[in-house]
C-alpha positions in Angstrom: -46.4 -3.3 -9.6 -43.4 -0.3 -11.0 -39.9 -1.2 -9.3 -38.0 1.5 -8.5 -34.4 1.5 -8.8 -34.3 1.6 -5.2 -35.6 -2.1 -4.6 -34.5 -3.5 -7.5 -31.8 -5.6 -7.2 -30.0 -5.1 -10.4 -30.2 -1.5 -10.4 -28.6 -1.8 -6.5 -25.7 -3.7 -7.8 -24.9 -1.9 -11.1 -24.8 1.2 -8.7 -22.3 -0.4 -6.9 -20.6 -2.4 -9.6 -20.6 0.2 -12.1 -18.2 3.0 -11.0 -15.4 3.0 -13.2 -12.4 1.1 -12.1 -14.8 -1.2 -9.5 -14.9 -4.7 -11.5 -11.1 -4.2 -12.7 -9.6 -3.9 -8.8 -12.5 -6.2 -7.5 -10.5 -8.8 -10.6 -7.4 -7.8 -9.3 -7.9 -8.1 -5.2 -9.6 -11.5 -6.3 -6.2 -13.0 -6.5 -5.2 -12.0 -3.0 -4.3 -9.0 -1.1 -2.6 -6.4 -2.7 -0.7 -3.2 -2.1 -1.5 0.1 -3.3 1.1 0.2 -5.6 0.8 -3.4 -6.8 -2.9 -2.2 -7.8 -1.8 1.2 -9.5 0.3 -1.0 -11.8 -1.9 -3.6 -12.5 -4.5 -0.9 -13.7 -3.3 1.1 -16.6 -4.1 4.4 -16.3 -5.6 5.1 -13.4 -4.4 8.0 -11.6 -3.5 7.5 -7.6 -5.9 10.0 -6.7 -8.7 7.8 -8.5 -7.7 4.7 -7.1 -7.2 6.2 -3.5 -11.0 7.5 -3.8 -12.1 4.3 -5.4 -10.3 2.0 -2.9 -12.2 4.2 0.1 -15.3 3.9 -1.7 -15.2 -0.1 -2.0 -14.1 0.3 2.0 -16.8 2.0 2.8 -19.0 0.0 0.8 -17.8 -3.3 2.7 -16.1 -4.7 -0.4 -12.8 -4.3 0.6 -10.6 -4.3 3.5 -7.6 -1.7 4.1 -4.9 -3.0 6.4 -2.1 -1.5 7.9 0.4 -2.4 9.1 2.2 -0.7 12.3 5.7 -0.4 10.2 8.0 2.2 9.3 7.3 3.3 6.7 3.9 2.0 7.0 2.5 -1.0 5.0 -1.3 -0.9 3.6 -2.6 -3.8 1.7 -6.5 -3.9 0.4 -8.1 -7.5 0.3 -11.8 -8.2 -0.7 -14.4 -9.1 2.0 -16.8 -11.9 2.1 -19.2 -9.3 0.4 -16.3 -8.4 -2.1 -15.5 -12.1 -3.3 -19.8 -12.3 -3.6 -18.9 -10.7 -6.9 -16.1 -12.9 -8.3 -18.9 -14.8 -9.9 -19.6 -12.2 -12.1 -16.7 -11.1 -13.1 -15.7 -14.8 -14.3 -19.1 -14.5 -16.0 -17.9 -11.4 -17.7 -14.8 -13.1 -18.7 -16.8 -16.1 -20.7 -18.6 -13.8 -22.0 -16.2 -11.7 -23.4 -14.5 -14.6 -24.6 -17.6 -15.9 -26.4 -19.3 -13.0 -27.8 -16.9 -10.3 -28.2 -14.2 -12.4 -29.5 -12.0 -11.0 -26.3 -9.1 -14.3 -25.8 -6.6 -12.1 -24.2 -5.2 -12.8 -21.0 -6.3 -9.8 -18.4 -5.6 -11.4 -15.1 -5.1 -14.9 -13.6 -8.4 -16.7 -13.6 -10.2 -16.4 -10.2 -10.5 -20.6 -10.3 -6.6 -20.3 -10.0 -6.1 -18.5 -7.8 -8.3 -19.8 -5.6 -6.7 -22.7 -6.2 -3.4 -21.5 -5.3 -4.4 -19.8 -1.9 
């Protein structure tokens, strides 16, 4: 029997997990909801045009919410769905591995465990 990458399931993800800048906000929103410009700074380099198009293509996807907010001038904050926080998991995989085999010990973000924790 040939899978195909369209019913393989790891080929599904990484299509959706592998855009650049995806597992970064996906780490990011995992601590909470966050405002565009709160994101923007947490992710170096990243041009607001790239996250903007990003952002709408996690929305789309049913990764992440967009909230606004009927203020003056108006307030938008992005928060992961249930579908979103489905990949926390593997981005605190990620992180052990890193840790473990690539000899990565920085600090990126707050641990997921904490700030679940917090909430």
């Amino acid at each position: 029997m040939r899978v195909t990458s369209d019913t393989c399931p790891v080929c599904a993800t990484a299509e959706v997990v592998c855009a650049k800048w995806t597992l970064l906000l996906v780490r990011d929103l995992s601590e909470g909801r966050s405002r565009f410009c709160e994101l923007e700074r947490s992710l170096e380099g990243i041009s607001p045009r790239t996250l903007s198009l990003r952002l709408r293509a996690l929305e789309e996807e049913g990764i992440v919410h967009r909230r606004t907010y009927p203020e003056v001038p108006p307030r938008v904050e992005y928060a992961l769905t249930e579908k979103g926080r489905a990949l926390v998991p593997i981005i605190e995989d990620m992180r052990t591995y890193g840790r473990r085999w690539l000899g990565a010990d920085g600090d990126c973000a707050t641990p997921v465990a904490a700030a679940g924790a917090a909430a």
